[in-house]
C-alpha positions, 0 to 999 in steps of 0.5 A: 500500500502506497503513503502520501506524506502532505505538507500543509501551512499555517501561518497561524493556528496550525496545531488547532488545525492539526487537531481538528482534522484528528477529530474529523476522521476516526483512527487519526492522531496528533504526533509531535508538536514543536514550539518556538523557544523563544520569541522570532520575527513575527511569532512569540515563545511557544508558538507552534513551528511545526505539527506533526499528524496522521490521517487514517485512511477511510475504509474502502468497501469491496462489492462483488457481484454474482 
């Protein structure tokens, strides 16, 4: 079975985002979180740089016919 790895971005709100979508589909889940150590041109200490997540992949349904 073949895996896509999808890079999304967020300027803000990404792990929030990452959350959400954990939520949306059953068997998926937030891994690491990194935040910012210390405050950076245009973000403050602690937010988040990057969200690492797994999406499960939905169910396929096999049909056969007689």
């Amino acid at each position: 079975m073949s895996k896509n790895t999808i890079c999304l971005w967020y300027d803000k709100d990404a792990e929030a985002a990452a959350r959400f979508y954990a939520a949306t589909f059953p068997d998926s889940a937030v891994g690491a979180v990194h935040h910012a150590p210390s405050d950076y041109p245009g973000g403050k200490e602690g937010d988040a740089l990057t969200v690492e997540f797994t999406l499960s992949r939905p169910q396929r349904r096999s049909r056969i016919q007689a």
